[in-house]
C-alpha positions in Angstrom: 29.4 -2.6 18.6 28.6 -5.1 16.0 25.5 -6.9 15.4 25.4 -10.5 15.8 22.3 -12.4 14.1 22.1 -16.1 13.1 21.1 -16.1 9.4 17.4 -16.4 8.5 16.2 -17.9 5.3 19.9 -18.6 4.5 20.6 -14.6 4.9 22.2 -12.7 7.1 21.9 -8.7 8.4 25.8 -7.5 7.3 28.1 -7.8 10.8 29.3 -4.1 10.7 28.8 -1.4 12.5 26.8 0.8 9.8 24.7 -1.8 9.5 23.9 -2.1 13.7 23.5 1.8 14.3 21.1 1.6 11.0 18.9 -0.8 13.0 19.1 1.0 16.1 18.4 4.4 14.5 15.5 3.0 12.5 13.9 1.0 15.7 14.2 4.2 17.6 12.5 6.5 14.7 9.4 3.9 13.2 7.5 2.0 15.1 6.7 -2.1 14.8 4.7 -2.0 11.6 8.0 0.1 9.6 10.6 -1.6 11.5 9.0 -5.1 10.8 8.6 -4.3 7.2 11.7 -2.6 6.2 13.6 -5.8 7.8 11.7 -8.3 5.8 12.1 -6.1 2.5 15.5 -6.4 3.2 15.6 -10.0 3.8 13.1 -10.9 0.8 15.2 -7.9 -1.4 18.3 -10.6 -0.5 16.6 -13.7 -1.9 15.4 -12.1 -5.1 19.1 -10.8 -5.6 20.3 -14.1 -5.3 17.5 -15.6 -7.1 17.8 -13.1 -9.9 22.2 -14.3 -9.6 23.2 -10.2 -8.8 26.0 -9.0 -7.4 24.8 -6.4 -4.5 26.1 -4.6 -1.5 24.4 -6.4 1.1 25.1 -3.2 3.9 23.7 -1.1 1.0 20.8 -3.4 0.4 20.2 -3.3 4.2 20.3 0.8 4.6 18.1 1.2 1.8 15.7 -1.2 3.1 15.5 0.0 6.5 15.3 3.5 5.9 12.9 3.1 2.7 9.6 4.4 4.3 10.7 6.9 7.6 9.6 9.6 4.9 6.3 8.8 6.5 7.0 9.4 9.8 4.8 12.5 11.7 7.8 15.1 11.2 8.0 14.7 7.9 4.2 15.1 7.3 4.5 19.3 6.6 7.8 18.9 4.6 5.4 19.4 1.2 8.0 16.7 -0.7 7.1 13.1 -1.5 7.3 10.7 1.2 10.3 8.4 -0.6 12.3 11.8 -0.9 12.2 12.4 3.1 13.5 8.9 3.2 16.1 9.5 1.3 17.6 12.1 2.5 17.5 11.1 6.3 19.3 8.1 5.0 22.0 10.3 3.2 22.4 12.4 6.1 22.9 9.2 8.1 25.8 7.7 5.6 27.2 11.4 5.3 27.7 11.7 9.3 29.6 8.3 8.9 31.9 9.1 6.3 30.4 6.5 3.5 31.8 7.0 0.1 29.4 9.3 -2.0 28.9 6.7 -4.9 27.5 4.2 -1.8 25.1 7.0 -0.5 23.6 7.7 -3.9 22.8 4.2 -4.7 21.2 4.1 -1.2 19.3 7.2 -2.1 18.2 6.2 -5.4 17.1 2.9 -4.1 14.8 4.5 -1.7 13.5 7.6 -3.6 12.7 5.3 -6.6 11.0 2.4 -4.6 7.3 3.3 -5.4 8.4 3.9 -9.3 8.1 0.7 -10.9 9.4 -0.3 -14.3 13.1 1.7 -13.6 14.5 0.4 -10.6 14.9 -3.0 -11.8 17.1 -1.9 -14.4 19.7 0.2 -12.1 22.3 -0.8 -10.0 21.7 -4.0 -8.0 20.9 -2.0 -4.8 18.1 0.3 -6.4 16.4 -3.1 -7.5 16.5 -4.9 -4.9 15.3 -2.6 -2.5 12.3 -2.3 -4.8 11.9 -6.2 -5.5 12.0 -6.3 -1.5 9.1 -3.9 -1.1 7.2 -5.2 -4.3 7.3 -8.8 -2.5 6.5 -7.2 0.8 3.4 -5.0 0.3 2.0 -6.6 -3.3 3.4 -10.1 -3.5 4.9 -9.9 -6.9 6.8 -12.7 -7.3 5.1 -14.4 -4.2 6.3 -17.8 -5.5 9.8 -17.2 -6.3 10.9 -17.9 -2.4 10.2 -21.1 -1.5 7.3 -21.4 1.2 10.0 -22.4 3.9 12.1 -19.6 3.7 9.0 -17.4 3.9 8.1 -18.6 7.1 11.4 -18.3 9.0 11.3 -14.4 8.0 8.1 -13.8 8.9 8.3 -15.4 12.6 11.5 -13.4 12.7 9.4 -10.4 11.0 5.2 -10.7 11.7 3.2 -9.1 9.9 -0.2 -9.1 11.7 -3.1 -7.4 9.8 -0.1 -5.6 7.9 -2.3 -5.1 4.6 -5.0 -3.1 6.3 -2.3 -1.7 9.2 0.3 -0.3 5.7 -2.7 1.0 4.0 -3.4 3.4 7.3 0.5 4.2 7.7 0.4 5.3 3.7 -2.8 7.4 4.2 -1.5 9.3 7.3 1.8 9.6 6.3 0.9 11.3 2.9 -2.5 12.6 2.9 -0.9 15.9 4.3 0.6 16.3 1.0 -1.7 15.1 -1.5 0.0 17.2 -4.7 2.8 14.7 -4.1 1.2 11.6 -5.2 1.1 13.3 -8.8 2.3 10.8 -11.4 3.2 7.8 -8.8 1.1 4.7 -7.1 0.4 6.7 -4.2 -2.6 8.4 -5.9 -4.4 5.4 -5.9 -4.3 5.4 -1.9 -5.6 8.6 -1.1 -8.4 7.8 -4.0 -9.3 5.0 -1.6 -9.3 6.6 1.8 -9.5 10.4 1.6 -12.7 11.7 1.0 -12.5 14.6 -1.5 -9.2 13.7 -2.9 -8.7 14.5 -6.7 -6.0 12.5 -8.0 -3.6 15.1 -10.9 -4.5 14.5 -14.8 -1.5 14.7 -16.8 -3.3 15.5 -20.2 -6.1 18.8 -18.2 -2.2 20.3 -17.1 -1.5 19.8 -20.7 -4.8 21.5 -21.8 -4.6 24.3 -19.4 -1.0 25.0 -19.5 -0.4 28.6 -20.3 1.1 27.5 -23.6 -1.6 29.1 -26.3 -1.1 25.8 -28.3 
């Protein structure tokens, strides 16, 4: 069965059906807050691609999206890994029962294990960026003006995002305070240093010190 959507802000979900059982699999697994987000990252991912003239896989670009934050979904909580790696690999398991090509699934993976790394995505393939650029837009409004005021609109009726600053926050803190060690060395750090009493954020130069290298 193929999904049929009228196009929003001049975009379109891709009419295939990798693309539908992505959206039914996601909207079965997250609830509103994930499933609204990961549809506008993919949606504002879209605009920036064409803003920034790329040529992308939009059924990539939609995967990637829509699976980039199930890593912080309840059963992934003890898995001891980082969040965006959980992610990723439920999405590769996904492509892998469906017989994508391997090149497509690593890009997909890529995009969503590298989404809260910034500085490298936007210099990989298309699909990495974009997925990033969607999030980036999404949570932290970089490049808030770059999609006209309009366009904004008609995603976020399609897409509300009521009290979604304070409501992300809490679905960031649950979803990775159960593994604090994995915040080492990415932007994570900074939320459980805002909302976890106790929490120590890593030091890259003390492991340096107090490696057991004598000098």
């Amino acid at each position: 069965m193929k999904v049929q959507e009228h196009a929003v802000a001049g975009v379109t979900v891709p009419d295939t059906r990798l693309a539908a059982e992505a959206t039914e699999f996601v909207r079965d697994a997250a609830g509103d807050l994930i499933y609204h987000h990961s549809r506008r990252v993919y949606w504002f991912g879209s605009l920036q691609g064409h803003n920034r003239r790329l040529s992308f896989d939009p059924e990539l670009l939609y995967i990637g999206a829509m699976f980039h934050d199930l890593g912080l979904g309840e059963e992934f909580r003890g898995s001891g890994r980082r969040f965006e790696v959980d992610g990723a690999d439920e999405a590769r398991r996904f492509l892998q029962s469906r017989g994508v090509p391997e090149d497509s699934i690593r890009r997909v993976w890529t995009s969503i294990a590298l989404h809260t790394t910034p500085g490298i995505p936007e210099y990989m393939e298309p699909e990495v960026a974009l997925v990033t650029a969607g999030v980036e837009y999404d949570v932290l409004g970089i490049g808030y003006a770059d999609i006209p005021e309009g366009s904004r609109a008609e995603i976020v009726a399609l897409h509300p995002r009521p009290q979604f600053k304070r409501r992300i926050l809490e679905a960031f803190t649950e979803g990775i305070a159960p593994r604090p060690e994995t915040t080492f060395g990415n932007v994570k750090a900074d939320v459980l240093q805002h909302f976890v009493p106790g929490f120590t954020r890593g030091d890259f130069v003390e492991i340096i010190k107090n490696s057991p290298w004598p000098e």
